[in-house]
N, C-alpha and C positions, 0 to 999 in steps of 0.2 A: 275881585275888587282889590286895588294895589292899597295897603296899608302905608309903603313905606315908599317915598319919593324916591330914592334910593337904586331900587332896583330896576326900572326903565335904564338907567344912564348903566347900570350893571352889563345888564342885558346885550344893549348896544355897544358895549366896550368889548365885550366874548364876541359882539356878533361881526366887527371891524379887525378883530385881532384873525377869528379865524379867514376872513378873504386874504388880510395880509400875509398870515404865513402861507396860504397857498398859491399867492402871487409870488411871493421868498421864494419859495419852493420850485416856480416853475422858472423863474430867472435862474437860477441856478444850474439846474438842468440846461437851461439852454448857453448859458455861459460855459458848463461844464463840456456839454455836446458840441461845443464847435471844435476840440481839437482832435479829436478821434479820425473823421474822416481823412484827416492827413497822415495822421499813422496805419490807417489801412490801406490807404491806396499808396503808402510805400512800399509796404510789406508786401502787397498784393505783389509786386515783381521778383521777390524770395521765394523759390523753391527748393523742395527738399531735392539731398542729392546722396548717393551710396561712395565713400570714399573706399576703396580697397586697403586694408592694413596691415596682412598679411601678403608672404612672396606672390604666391600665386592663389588664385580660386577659381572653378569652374563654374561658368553659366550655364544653366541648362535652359531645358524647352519646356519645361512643368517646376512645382516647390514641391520637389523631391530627387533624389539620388539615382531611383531607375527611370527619371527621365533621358529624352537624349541630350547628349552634350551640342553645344549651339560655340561656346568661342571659350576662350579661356582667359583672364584678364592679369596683370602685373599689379604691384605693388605701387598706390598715387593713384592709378585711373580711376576717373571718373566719370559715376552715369547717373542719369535722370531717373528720380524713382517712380512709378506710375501707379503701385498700389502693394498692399502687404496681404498675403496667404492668412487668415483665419486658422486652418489645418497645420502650420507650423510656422517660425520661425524664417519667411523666405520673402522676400524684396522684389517684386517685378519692375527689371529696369528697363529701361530704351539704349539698345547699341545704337553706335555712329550710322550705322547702314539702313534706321529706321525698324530692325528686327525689334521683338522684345525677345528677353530673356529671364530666367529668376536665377536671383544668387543669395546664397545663406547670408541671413544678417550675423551671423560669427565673425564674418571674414571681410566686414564692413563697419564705417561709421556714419551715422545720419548726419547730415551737417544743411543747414538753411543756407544758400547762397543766392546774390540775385543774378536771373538770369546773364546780366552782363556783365560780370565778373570775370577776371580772367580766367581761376581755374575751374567754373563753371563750364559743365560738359555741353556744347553748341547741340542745340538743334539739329536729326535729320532733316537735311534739305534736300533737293532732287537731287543734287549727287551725291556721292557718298564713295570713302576713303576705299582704295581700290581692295577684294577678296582675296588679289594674288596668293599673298603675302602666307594666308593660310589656308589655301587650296589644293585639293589634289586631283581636282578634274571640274571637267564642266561641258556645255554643248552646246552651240548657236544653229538657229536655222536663219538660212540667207536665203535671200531672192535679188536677182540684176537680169545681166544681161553678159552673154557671150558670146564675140563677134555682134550679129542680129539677130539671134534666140534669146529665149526668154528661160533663164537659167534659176533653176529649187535647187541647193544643197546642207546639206547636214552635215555638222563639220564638231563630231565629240573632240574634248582635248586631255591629254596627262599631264600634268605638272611634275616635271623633275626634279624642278627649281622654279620661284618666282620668276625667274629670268627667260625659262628655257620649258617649252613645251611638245612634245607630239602630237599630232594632229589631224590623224586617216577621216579623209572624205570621200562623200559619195552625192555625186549630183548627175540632175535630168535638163538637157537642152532640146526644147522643143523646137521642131524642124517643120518646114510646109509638108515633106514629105516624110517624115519620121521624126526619132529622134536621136538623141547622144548621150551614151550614160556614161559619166567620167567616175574613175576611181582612183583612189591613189594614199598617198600620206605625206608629209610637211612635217618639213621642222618650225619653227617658230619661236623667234628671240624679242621678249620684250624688253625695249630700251630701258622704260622709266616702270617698273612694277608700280613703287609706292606712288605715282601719279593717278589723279582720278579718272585724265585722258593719257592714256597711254599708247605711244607707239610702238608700234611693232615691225619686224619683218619677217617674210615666211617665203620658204622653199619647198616644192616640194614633187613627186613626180607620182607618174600610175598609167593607166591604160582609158579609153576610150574605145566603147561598143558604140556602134553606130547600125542602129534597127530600123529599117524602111516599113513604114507603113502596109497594112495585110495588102491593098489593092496595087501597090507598085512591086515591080517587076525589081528585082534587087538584092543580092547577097546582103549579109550583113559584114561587115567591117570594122578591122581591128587596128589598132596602133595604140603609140606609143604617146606620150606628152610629158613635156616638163614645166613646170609655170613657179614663176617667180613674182613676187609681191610685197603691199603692204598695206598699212594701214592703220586705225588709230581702234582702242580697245574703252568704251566711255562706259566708268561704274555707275551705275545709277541704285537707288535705295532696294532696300531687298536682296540684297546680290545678286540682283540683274546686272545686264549690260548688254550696250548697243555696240555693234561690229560693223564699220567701216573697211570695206577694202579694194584694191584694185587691183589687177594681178596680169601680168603678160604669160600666155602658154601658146608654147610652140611645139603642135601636133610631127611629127614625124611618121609618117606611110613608108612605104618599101622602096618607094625610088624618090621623093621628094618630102618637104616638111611645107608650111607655113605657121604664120602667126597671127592668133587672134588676142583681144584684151578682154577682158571679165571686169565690172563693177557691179559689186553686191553690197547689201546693209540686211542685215539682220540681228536678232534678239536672241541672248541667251541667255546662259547664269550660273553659278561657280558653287562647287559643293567638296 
């Protein structure tokens, strides 16, 4: 039973005041909420990056010391960071060529950059910055054609110099009636190392065994050949790379020579 007039209009004044504030309250919020999503979908283009600040530091293949060594980097470069070691101290970055690597966070600085920044480190893309540079060997296998056989060979290389490499091959030309196994070795001068498509040119000489099939009647046959060429050297991610080439070899026998052409493409990759 209400004694006091009073208290109804009480009542209803606590019961107005509470909707209001939490009508206040959601205005607010939602005033307050509308600018956020434009500072995150800025930032969202900022990623973290490993600056080197020290002369030099080596990357390796694990976050630790008796990993193997993978590249070694200067003082400035910059790499994409992909994630941090639990087990110590160590930055899993992304190299130019698509590899990962870790490198001690000692011998770096974390820095937020947005991807499009200049001295933000580019994306591996299908190519990637040629391996010459710190190679000292690698191996392609090719497949073409030479003369009208159907030409496999395997072509290891040494690196001398970026520039300058050796090049002993060994390839099988199949024949209706046999076949031809060429061997030999090449020099090989590339124009542009630090180019992602690089040319090249190569010389190089060896012998040719020519083996007739069991059912034909047939010595097998020896000679000589020198073959000259070229072609372009394309780095692709991973320190792969695709091999282009075309190459003129001219066979010499005992009393005559001729000349056939070679165009092979094949896959290798530089270590």
């Amino acid at each position: 039973m209400r004694t006091d007039g009073r208290a109804p209009t009480l009542r209803v004044f606590l019961r107005r005041l509470s909707w209001g504030g939490l009508l206040a309250v959601l205005c607010a919020t939602s005033w307050s909420g509308a600018a956020p999503p434009l500072e995150v979908s800025a930032a969202s283009s900022a990623e973290t990056y490993a600056r080197v600040i020290v002369d030099e530091v080596e990357l390796r293949s694990g976050p630790g010391l008796a990993h193997r060594l993978v590249a070694r980097a200067a003082r400035g470069d910059t790499f994409l960071v992909i994630g941090r070691e639990t087990s110590g101290y160590w930055l899993e970055v992304a190299l130019p060529d698509g590899r990962h690597a870790f490198v001690l966070g000692d011998a770096v600085e974390r820095i937020a950059l947005d991807r499009d920044a200049p001295e933000a480190a580019g994306r591996p893309g299908v190519f990637a910055p040629p391996a010459l540079e710190g190679s000292w060997g690698g191996f392609t296998l090719q497949g073409g054609i030479l003369g009208g056989d159907a030409l496999a060979e395997v072509r290891p290389a040494w690196f001398l110099a970026p520039e300058i490499a050796i090049e002993p091959y060994v390839g099988v030309a199949l024949q209706r009636d046999g076949r031809r196994v060429l061997y030999g070795g090449a020099l090989a001068v590339n124009f542009a190392p630090d180019w992602s498509v690089a040319p090249y040119f190569s010389l190089g000489a060896g012998g040719i065994l020519e083996q007739p099939r069991d059912d034909v009647v047939r010595d097998q046959l020896k000679s000589f050949h020198v073959r000259a060429g070229g072609g372009l050297l394309v780095s692709l991610r991973w320190r792969m790379l695709v091999r282009l080439e075309a190459t003129n070899l001219v066979r010499f026998a005992e009393d005559s020579y001729d000349n056939e052409q070679s165009y092979t493409a094949g896959l290798g990759t530089y270590f």
